[in-house]
N, C-alpha and C positions, 0 to 999 in steps of 0.2 A: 488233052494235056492235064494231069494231075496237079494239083495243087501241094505246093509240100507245106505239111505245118512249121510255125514260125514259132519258136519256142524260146524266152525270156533268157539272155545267158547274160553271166558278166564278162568281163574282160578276160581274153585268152590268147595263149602263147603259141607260133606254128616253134613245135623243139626238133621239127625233121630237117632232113639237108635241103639246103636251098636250091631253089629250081626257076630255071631262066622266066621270065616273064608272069609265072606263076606267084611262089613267097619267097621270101627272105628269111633263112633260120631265123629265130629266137624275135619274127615279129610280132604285136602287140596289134589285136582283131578288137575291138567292140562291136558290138550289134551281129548284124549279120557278118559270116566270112566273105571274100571275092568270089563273083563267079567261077573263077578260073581257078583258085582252090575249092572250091565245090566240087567242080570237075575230075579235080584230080583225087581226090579222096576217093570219087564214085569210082574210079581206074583203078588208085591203089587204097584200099580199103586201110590197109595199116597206117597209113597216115593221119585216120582218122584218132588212133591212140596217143599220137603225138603233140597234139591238138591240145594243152589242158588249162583251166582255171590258172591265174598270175598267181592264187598262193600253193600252188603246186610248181612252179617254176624252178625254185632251187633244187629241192627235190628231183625232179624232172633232171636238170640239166648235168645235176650229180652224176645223177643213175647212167646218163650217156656214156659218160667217160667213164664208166665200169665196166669192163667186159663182162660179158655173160646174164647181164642185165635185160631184164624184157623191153627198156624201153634203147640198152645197143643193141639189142639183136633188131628189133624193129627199125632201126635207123638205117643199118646195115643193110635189111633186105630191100627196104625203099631205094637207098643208092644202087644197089644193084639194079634195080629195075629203069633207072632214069637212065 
């Protein structure tokens, strides 16, 4: 079993759509993420962009509700896959 490095984050925002048992959009992680979003990132790798620093948040949550935006096109393909 691999060991995965543990790397020093601050506080971060899940900005992807919410998924049953997994996260809740626009939840607040310190420290490590859940297992179960760990998982799902490793499944849907875009999800991992959505993921950002709280002082990227507004920014972030902007960009969503823009079409054509990299971070609604990535929301949109996530929903699609769930």
């Amino acid at each position: 079993m691999s060991r995965k490095r543990k790397k020093k984050t601050g506080p971060r925002v899940y900005c992807g759509p919410s998924i049953r048992n997994v996260a809740r959009q626009y939840t607040v992680y310190t420290g490590a993420l859940p297992e179960a979003l760990e998982s799902f990132v490793e499944e849907h790798p875009a999800a991992k962009a959505l993921i950002v620093p709280t002082s990227r948040f507004a920014e972030v949550r902007k960009r969503l509700g823009t079409a054509g935006t990299a971070e609604a096109l990535l929301y949109q393909k996530i929903k699609s896959e769930l």
